[in-house]
PAZAPA-4460 file (N, C-alpha, C; in steps of 0.05 Angstrom, whole numbers, plus 32768, in hexadecimal, padded with zeros to 4 digits):
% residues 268
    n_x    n_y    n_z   ca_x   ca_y   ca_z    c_x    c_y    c_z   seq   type   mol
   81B0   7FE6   82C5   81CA   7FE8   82D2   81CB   8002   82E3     1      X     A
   81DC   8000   82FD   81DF   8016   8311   81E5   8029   82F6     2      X     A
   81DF   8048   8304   81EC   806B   82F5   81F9   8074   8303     3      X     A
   820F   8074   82FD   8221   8094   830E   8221   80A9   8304     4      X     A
   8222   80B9   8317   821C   80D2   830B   823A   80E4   830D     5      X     A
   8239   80F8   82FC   8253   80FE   82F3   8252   8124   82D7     6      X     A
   8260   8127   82E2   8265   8150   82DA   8272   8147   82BD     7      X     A
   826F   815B   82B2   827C   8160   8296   8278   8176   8289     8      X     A
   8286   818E   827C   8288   819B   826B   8285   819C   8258     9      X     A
   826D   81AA   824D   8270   819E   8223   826C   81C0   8220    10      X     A
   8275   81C7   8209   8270   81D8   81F5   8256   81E2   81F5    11      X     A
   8240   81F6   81F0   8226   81F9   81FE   8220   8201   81E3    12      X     A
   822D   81FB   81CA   821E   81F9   81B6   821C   81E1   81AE    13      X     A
   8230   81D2   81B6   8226   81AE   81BB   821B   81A0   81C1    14      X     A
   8210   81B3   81DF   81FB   81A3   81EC   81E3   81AB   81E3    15      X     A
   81DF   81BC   81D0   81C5   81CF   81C9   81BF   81B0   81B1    16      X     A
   81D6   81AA   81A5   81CB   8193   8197   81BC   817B   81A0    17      X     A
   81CB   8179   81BD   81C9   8166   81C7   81A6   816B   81D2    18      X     A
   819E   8175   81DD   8189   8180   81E2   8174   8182   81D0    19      X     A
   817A   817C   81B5   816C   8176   819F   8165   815E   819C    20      X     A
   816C   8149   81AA   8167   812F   81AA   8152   8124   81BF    21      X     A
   814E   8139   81C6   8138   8137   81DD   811A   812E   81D5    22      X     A
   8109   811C   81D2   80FB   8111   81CD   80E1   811B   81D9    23      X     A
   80E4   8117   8200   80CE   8113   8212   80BE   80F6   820B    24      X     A
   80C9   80E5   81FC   80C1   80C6   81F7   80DF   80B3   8209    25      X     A
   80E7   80B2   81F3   80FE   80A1   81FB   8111   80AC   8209    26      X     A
   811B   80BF   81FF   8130   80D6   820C   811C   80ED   8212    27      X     A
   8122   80F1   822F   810E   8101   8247   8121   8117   824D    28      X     A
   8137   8115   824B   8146   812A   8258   8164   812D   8250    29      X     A
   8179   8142   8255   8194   8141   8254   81A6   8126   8255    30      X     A
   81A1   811E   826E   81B4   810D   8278   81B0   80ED   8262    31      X     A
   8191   80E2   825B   8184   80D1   8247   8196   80E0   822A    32      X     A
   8195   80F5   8229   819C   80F3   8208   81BB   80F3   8203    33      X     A
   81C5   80FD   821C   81EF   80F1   821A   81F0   80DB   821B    34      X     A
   81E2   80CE   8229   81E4   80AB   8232   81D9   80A4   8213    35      X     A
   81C9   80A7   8206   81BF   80A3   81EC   81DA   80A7   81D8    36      X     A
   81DD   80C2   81D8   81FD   80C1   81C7   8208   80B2   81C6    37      X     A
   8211   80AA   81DF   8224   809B   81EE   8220   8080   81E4    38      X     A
   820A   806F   81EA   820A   8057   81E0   8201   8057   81C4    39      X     A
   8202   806F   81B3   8207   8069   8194   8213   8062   8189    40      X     A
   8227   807B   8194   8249   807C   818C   825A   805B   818F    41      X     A
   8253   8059   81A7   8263   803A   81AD   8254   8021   81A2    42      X     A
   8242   8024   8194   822E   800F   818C   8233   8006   816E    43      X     A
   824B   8021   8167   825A   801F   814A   826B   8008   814C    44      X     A
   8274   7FF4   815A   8284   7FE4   8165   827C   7FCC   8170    45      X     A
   8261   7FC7   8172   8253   7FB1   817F   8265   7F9D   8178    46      X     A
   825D   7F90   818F   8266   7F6A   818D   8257   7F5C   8190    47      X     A
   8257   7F40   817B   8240   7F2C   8171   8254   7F10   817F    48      X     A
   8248   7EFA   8185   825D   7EDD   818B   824E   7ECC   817B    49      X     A
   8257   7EC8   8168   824A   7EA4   8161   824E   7E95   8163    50      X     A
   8241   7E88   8175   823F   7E6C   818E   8235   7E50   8180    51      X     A
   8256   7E45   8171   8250   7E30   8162   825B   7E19   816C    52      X     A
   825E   7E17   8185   8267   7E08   8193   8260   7DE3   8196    53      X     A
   8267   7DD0   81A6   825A   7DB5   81AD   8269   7DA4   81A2    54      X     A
   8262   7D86   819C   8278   7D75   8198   8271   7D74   817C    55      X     A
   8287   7D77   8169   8289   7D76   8149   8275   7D64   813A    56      X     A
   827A   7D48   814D   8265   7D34   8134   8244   7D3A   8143    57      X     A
   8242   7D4E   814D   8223   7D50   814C   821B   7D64   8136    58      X     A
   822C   7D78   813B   8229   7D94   811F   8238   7D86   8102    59      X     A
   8234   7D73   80FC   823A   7D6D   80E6   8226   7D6F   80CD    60      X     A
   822B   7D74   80B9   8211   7D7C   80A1   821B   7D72   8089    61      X     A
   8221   7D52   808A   8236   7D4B   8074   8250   7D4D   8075    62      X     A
   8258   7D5A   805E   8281   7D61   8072   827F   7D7B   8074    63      X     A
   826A   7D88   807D   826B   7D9A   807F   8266   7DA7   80A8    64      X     A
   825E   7DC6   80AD   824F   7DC3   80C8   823C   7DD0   80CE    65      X     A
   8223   7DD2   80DF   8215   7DE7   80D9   8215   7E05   80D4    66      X     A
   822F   7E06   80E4   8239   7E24   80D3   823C   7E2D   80C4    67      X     A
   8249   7E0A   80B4   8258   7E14   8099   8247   7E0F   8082    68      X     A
   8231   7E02   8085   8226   7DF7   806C   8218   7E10   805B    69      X     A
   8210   7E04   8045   820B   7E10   8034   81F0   7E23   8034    70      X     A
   81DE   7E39   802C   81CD   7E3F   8036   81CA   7E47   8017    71      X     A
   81B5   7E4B   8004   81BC   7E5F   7FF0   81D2   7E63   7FE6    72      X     A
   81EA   7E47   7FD7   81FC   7E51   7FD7   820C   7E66   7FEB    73      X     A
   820D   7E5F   8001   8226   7E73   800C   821E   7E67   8032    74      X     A
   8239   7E69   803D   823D   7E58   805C   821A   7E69   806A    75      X     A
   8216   7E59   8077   8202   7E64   808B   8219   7E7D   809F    76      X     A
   822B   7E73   80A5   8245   7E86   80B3   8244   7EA5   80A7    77      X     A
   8240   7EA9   8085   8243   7EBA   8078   8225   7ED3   807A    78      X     A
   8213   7EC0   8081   81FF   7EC5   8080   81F9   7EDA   8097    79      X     A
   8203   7EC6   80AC   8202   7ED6   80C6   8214   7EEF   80C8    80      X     A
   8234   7EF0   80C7   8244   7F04   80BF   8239   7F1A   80B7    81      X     A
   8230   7F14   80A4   8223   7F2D   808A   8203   7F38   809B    82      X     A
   81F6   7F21   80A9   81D8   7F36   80B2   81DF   7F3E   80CC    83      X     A
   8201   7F38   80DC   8208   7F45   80F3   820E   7F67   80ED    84      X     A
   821F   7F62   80D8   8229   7F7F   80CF   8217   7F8F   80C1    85      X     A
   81FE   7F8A   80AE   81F3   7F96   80AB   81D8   7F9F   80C8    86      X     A
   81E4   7F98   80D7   81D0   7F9F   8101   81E5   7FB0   8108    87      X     A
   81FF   7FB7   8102   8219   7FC4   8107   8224   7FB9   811B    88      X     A
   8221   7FA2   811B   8244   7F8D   812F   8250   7F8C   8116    89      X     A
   826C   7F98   8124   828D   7F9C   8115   829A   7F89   811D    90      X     A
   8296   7F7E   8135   82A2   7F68   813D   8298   7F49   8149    91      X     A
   82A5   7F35   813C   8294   7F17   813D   82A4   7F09   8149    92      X     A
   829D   7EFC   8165   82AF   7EE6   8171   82A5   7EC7   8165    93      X     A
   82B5   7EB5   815D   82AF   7E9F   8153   82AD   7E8E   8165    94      X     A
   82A5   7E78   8175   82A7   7E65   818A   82A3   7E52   8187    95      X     A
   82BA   7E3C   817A   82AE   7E1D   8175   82C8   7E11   8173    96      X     A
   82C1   7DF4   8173   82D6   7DDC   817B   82E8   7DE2   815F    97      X     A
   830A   7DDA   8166   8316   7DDE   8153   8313   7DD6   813D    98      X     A
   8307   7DC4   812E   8305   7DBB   810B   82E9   7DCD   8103    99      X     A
   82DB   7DCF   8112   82BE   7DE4   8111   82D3   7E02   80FF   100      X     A
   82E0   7E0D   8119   82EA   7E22   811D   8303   7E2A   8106   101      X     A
   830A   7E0E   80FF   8314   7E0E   80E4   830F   7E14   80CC   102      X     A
   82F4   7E07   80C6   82E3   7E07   80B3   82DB   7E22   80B4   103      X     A
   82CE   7E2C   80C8   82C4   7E56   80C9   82DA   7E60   80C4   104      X     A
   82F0   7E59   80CE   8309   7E69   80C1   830F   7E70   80A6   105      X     A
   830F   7E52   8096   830D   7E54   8079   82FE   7E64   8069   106      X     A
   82E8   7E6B   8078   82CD   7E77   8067   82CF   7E98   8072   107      X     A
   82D7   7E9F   8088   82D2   7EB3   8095   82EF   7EC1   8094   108      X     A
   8306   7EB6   8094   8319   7EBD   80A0   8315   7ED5   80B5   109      X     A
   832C   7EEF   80AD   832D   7F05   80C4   8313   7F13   80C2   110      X     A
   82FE   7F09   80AB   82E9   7F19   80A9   82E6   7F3A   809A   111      X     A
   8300   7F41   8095   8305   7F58   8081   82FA   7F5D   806D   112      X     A
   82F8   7F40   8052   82EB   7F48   8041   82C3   7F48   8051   113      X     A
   82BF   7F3F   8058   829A   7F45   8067   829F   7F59   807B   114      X     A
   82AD   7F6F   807C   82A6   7F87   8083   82AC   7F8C   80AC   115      X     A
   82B7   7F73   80B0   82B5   7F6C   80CF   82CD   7F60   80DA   116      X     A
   82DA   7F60   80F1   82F6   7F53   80F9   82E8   7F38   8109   117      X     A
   82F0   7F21   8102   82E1   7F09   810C   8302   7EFE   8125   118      X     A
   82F8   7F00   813A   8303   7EF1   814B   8308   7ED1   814D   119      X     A
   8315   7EC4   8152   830F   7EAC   815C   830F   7E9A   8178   120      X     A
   8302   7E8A   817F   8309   7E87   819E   8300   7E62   8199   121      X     A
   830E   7E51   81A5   8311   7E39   819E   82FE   7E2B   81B8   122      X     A
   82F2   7E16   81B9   82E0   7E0B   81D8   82ED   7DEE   81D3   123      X     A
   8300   7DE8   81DF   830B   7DCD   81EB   82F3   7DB6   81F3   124      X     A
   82E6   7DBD   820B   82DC   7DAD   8211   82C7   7DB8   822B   125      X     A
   82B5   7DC1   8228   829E   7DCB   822C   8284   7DBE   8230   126      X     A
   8273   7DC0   824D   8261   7DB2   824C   8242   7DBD   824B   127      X     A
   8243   7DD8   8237   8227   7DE4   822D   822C   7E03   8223   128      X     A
   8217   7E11   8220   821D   7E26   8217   8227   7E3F   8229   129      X     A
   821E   7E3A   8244   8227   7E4A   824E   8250   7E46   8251   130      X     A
   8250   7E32   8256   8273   7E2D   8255   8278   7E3A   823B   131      X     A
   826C   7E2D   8225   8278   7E40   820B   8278   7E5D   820F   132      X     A
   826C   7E68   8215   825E   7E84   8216   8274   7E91   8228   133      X     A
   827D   7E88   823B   829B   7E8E   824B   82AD   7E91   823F   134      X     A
   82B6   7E84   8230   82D2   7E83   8221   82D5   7EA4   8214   135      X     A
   82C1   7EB3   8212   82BF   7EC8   81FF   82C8   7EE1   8219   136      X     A
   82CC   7ED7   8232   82D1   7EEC   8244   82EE   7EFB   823D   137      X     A
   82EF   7F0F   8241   8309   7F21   8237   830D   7F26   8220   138      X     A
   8300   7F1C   820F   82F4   7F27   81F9   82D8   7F39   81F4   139      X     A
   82CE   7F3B   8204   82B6   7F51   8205   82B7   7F5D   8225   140      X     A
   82AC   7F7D   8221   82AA   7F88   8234   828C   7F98   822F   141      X     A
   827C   7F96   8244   8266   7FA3   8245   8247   7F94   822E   142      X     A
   823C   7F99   8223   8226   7F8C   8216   822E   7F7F   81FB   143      X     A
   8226   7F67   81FA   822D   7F60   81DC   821A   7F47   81D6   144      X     A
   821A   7F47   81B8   8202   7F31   81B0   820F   7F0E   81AA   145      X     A
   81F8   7EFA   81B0   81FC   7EE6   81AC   81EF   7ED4   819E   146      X     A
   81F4   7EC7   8185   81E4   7EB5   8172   81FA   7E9F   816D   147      X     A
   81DD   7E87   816E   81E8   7E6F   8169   81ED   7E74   8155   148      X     A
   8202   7E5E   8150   8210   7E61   812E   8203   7E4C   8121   149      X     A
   81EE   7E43   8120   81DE   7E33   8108   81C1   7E48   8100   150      X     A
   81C4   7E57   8110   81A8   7E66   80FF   81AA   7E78   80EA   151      X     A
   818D   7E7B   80DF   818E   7E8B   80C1   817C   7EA1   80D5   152      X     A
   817F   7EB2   80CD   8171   7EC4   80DE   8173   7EE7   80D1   153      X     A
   816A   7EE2   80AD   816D   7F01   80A5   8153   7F14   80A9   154      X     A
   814A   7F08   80B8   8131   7F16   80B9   812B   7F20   80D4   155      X     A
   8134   7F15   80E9   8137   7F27   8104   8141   7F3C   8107   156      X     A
   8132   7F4E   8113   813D   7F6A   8113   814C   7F68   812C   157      X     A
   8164   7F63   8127   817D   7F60   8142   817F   7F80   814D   158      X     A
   817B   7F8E   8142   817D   7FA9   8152   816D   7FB2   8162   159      X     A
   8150   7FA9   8157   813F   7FB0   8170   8141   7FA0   8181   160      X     A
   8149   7F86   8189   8151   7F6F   819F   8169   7F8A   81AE   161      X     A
   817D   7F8C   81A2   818E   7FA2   81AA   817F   7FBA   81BD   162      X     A
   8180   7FCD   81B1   8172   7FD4   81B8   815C   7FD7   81CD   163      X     A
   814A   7FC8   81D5   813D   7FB9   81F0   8150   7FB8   8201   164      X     A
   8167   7FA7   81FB   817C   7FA2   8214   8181   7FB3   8216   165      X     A
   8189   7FCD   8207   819B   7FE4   820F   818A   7FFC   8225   166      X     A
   8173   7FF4   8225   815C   8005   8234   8164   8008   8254   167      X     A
   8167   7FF0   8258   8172   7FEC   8277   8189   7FD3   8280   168      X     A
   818A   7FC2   826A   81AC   7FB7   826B   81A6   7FA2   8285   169      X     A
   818F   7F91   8280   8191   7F81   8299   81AC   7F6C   8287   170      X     A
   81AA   7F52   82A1   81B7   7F45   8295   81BE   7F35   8277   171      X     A
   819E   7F30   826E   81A4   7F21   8256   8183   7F2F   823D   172      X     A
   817F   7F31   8230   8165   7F37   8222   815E   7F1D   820E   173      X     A
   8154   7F13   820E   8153   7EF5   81FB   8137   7F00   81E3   174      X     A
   8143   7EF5   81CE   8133   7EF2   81B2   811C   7ED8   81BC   175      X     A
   80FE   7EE3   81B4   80EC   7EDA   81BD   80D9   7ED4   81A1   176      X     A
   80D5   7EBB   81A0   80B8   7EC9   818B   80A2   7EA7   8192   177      X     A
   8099   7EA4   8181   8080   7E8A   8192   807E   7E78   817D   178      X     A
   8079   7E5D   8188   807C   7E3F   8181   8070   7E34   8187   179      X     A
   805D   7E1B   8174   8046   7E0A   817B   8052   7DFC   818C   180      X     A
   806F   7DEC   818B   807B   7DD8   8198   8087   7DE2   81A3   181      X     A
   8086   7DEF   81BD   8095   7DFB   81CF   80AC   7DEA   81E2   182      X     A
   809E   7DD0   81DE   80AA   7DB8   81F7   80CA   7DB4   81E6   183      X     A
   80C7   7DC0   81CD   80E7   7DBB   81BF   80F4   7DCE   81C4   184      X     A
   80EF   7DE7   81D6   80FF   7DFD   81DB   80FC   7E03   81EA   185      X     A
   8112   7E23   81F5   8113   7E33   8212   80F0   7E39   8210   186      X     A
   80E5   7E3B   8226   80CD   7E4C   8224   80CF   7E5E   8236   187      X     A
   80C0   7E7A   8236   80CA   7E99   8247   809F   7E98   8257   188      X     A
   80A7   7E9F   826F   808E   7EA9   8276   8097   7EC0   827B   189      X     A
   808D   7EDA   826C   808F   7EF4   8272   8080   7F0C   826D   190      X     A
   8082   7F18   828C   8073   7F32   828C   8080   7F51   827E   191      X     A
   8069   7F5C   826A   807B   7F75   8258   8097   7F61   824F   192      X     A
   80AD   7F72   8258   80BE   7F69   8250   80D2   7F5A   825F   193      X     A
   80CB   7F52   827A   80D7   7F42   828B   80CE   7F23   8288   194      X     A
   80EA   7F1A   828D   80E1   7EFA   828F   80E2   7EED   82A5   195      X     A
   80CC   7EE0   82AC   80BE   7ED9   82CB   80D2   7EBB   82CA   196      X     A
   80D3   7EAB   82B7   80D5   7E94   82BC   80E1   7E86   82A3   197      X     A
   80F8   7E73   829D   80FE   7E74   8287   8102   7E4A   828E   198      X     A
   80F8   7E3A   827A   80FB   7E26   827E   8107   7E16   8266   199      X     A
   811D   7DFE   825E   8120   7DF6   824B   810E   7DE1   8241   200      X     A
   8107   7DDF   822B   80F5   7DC3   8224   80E9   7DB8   8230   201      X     A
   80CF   7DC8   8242   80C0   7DBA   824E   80B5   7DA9   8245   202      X     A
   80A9   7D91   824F   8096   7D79   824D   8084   7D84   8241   203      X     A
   806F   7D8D   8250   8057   7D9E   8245   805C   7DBB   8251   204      X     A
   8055   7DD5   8243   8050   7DEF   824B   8039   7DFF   8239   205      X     A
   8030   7E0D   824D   801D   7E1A   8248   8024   7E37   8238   206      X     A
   8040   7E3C   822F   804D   7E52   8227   8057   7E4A   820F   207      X     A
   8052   7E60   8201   8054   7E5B   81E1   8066   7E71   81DB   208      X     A
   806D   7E7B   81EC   8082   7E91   81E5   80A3   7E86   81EF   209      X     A
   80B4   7E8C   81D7   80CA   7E74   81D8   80DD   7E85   81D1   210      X     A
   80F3   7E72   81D4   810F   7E82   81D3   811F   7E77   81C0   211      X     A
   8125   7E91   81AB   813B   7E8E   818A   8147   7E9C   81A1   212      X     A
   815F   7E7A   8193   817C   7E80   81A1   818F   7E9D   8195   213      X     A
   817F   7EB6   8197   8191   7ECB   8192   818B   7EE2   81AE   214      X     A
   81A6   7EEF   81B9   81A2   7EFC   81CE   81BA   7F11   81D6   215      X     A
   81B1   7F28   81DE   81C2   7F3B   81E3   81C4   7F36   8205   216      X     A
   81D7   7F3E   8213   81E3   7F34   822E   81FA   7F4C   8232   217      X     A
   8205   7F4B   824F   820D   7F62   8259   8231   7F41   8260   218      X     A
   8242   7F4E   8262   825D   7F38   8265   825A   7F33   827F   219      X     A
   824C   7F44   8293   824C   7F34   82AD   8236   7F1A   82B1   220      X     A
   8228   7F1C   829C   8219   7EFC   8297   8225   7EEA   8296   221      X     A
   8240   7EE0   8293   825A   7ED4   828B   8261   7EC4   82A7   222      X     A
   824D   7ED4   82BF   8261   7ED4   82D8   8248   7EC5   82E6   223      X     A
   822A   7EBD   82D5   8219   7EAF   82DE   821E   7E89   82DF   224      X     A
   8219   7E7A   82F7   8224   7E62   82FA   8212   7E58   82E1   225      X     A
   8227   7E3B   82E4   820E   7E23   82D1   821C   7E1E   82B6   226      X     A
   8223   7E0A   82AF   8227   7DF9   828E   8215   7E07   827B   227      X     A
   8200   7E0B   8281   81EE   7E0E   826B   81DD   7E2D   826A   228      X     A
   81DB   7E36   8257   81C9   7E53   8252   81AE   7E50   8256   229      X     A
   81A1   7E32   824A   8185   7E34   8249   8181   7E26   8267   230      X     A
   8190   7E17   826F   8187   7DFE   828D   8184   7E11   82A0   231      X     A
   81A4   7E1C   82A3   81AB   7E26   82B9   81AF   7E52   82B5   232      X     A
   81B8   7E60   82AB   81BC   7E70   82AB   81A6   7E7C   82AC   233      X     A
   8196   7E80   828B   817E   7E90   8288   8161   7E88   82A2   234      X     A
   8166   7E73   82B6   8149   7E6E   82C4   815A   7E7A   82DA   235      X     A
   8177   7E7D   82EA   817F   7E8F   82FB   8176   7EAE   82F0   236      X     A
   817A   7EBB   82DF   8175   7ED6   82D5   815C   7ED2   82DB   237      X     A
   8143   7ECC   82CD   8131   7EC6   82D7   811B   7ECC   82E9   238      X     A
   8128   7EBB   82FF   8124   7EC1   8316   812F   7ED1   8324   239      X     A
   8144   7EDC   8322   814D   7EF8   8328   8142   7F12   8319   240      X     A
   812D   7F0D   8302   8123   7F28   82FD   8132   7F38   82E2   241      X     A
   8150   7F2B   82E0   8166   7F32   82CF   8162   7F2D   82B7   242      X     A
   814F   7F1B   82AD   8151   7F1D   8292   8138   7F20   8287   243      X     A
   8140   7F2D   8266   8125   7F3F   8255   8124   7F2A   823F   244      X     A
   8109   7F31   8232   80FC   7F20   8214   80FD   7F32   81FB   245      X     A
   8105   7F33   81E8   80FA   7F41   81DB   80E8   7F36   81C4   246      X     A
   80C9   7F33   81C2   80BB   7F23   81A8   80BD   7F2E   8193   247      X     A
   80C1   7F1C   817B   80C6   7F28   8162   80AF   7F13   8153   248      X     A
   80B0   7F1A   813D   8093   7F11   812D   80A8   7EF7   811F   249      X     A
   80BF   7EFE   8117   80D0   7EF7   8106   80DD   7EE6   8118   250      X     A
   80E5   7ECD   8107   80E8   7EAB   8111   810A   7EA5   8106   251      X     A
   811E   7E9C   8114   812A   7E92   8108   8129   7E71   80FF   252      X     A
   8140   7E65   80E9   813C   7E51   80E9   8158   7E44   80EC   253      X     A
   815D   7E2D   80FC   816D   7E1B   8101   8179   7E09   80EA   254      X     A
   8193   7E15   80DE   8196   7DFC   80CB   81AA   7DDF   80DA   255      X     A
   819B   7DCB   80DF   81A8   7DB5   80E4   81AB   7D9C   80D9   256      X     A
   81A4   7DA3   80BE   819C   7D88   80A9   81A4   7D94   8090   257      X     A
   81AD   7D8A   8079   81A8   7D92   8058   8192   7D93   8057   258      X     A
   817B   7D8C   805F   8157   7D90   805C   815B   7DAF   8065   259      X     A
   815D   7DAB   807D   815D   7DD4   808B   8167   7DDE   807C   260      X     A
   817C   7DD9   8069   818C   7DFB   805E   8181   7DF5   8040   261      X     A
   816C   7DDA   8032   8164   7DE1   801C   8152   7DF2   8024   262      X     A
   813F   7DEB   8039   811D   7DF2   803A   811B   7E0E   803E   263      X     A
   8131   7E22   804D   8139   7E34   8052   813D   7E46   8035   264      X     A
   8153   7E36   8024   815B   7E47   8009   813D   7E4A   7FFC   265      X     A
   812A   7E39   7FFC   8111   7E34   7FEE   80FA   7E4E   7FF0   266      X     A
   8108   7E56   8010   80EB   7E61   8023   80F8   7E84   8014   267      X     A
   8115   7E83   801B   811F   7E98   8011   8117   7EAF   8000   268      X     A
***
């Protein structure tokens, strides 16, 4: 993201602290270790969206939904909540069709007792994720994270995904890790940490490096055309250079069956 540059006054036994944070790695200088403060301090406040969006009788899991079902005794919803706030998001936007959005309500309400204020935001009638992913506008300002709401995912280290994005704040940083069957998912061709080329469910590909639907993003991503995140959005970024990978060793898993959320409690 552009820097402006800009005067300030501190206390010069303040900045003597500040000057203690000086690395010559990561933080090189003055101006790196206020900007470092800076996005600490405000990082006490992160915002997470869980994107549980689509038409009801597909996310069904019994009478239950993939959000809501059971995981280990307790909602997959709960699951997520609890490994958001222990990454330090204080705050969770909910995004799904009203009886979905009902059901997270019941289990989640204001989010008080799990340590977090849970928003709600309702999707009428929406034709992919990127439309879903809109509805959350004016509700976030500046960087915030995004996970589908059917994954189990306590083992991703969501901070260092964070983190990466926060280095230079392109448009979007996408959770990356690799898959024998790639033709069932996003696949990323990317250099270091740039992504050259992002395709959904190709036929055949020669890229085994794939995309868990979890991702930190900047709100002017919001303002990128297209229905969809994986069709249309992420292969514009893309090709604009705008969006980052981050690989993790660590896999999430999709619960979309009572099989998924036993085989899951099993692996546990």
């Amino acid at each position: 993201m552009p820097r402006q540059k800009i005067s300030i006054t501190v206390d010069s036994a303040l900045l003597r602290e500040v000057d203690g944070i000086i690395d010559n790695v990561t933080v090189r200088n003055r101006s790196q270790a206020i900007e470092h403060l800076v996005r600490a301090s405000l990082g006490e406040s992160k915002t997470a969206v869980l994107l549980s969006g689509g038409p009801v009788e597909k996310i069904r899991i019994g009478e239950a939904y993939r959000a809501t079902a059971l995981v280990s005794g307790k909602p997959v919803c709960v699951h997520a909540v609890e490994k958001l706030r222990s990454e330090g998001f204080s705050k969770i936007i909910v995004v799904a069709r009203g009886p979905v959005l009902t059901a997270m309500f019941s289990i989640l309400k204001d989010g008080r007792d799990l340590g977090v204020s849970v928003v709600y935001v309702e999707e009428r009638n929406c034709h992919g994720t990127a439309d879903s992913l809109r509805l959350v506008r004016g509700q976030v300002k500046g960087a915030f994270l995004v996970v589908y709401g059917d994954l189990m995912f306590s083992n991703v280290h969501i901070n260092e995904l964070w983190k990466e994005h926060m280095r230079d704040r392109k448009e979007a940083t996408l959770l990356l890790t690799t898959s024998l069957a790639p033709s069932t998912k996003g696949t990323a061709k990317i250099e270091g940490s740039t992504i050259l080329e992002f395709m959904q469910k190709p036929r055949q590909s020669q890229q085994y490096i794939v995309f868990s639907p979890i991702f930190a993003c900047e709100d002017s991503m919001l303002s990128v055309p297209g229905s969809s995140l994986e069709k249309d959005v992420f292969p514009t970024l893309a090709g604009q250079r705008l969006l980052k990978g981050y690989l993790s060793s660590e896999k999430e898993c999709h619960v979309h069956t009572a099989d998924d959320a036993a085989g899951y409690a099993k692996k546990a």
